[in-house]
Steps between C-alpha positions, in 0.01 A plus 500: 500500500654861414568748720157682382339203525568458864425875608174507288388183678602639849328809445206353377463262793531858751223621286305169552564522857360838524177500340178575686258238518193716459641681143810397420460675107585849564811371689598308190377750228809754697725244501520461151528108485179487311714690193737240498424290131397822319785605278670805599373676207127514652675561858621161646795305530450250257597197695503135349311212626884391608481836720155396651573119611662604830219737592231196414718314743443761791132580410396118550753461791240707720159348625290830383649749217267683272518414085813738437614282261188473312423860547889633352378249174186677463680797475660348146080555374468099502531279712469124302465131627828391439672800658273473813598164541862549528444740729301279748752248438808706583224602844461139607859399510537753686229443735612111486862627650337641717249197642896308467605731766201473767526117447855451570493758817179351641638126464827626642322628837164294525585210743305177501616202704751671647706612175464757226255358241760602266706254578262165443639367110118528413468902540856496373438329169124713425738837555724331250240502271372813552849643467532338151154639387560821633832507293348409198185695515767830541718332181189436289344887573837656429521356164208664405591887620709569159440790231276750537195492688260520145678220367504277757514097343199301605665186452748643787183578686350192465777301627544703847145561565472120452800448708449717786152412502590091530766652772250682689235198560801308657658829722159525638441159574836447692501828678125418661600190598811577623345827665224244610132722665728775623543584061120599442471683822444918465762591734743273242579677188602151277125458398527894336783378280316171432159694401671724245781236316145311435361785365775574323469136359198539343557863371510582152459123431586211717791203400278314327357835250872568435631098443225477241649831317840327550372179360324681189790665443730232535271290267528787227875495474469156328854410645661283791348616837877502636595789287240700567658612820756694307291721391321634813 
């Protein structure tokens, strides 16, 4: 990540932090973030979906966080399927690194029979798993944040909203039963996270929506399925 990168994603975290709960727009219509994918031309700064993966990151890394993503698209006069979907993708492995993190510390300090649950091989091995889908949910999302934001590729889109969707179902499952009653409970915040990455899921068309377009696609190439990849 550049040096940009790394202050842009820090200072849009702050601004994340900061927002009012009751009307957080006027906050973020001053900060300027919404003006971010314009070109500079018509008074933004032109940023590339490369520029905006690390900000998806630390808008789905928070339980609550208004559509600022969404909202600095419709700026750009459209805001289409494809597009919408890498942007929920890029939000849910974020909010899956997140669900990683409250996992890992609860099973670190929850003690049952007199040890840290964390330490059974059973809790061990479904962290392992959601460690690897977590991983590959953030992989498969990347991928797709290249070019402009206009000219997004579906079949990029298709691939991590299928991805991260598949991901999600299994985060979710391990971190309730890992979490156990305690991970549905208001004063817990896991079930926020939970609520929004299967929202998120079925947003601007759910896995199986986007593996038929991959499979109609893949079918129109008229060519070996393994070499398709090299074309994404």
């Amino acid at each position: 990540m550049s040096e940009f990168s790394e202050l842009l994603q820090d200072q849009y975290g702050r601004l994340l932090d900061s927002l009012p709960v009751a009307d957080p727009w006027p906050v973020l219509e001053a900060s300027g973030f919404l003006e971010l994918l314009r070109d500079e031309a018509n008074g933004g700064a032109g940023l590339l979906l490369e520029d905006l993966f690390p900000l998806a990151l630390e808008t789905g890394r928070r339980s609550t966080t208004p559509p600022v993503l969404e909202a600095m698209a419709g700026r750009l006069g459209v805001l289409n399927r494809p597009l919408a979907a890498v942007l929920a993708a890029g939000q849910m492995a974020g909010a899956m690194s997140a669900v990683e993190a409250l996992t890992v510390e609860y099973a670190l300090t929850r003690k049952q029979f007199g040890r840290e649950i964390g330490r059974f091989q059973a809790v061990q091995h479904q962290i392992a798993v959601m460690t690897e889908q977590t991983m590959a949910s953030r992989m498969a999302a990347q991928a797709a944040f290249v070019g402009h934001p206009l000219k997004v590729s579906e079949q990029r889109a298709a691939v991590a909203k299928v991805r991260c969707g598949q991901a999600a179902e299994r985060v979710c499952a391990i971190a309730h039963a890992v979490h156990g009653a305690i991970g549905v409970s208001e004063e817990h915040v896991l079930h926020r996270y939970t609520r929004r990455l299967r929202a998120w899921r079925f947003a601007h068309g759910g896995e199986s929506w986007w593996a038929q377009r991959l499979g109609n696609w893949a079918l129109a190439q008229g060519r070996d399925f393994t070499a398709l990849a090299q074309k994404l």
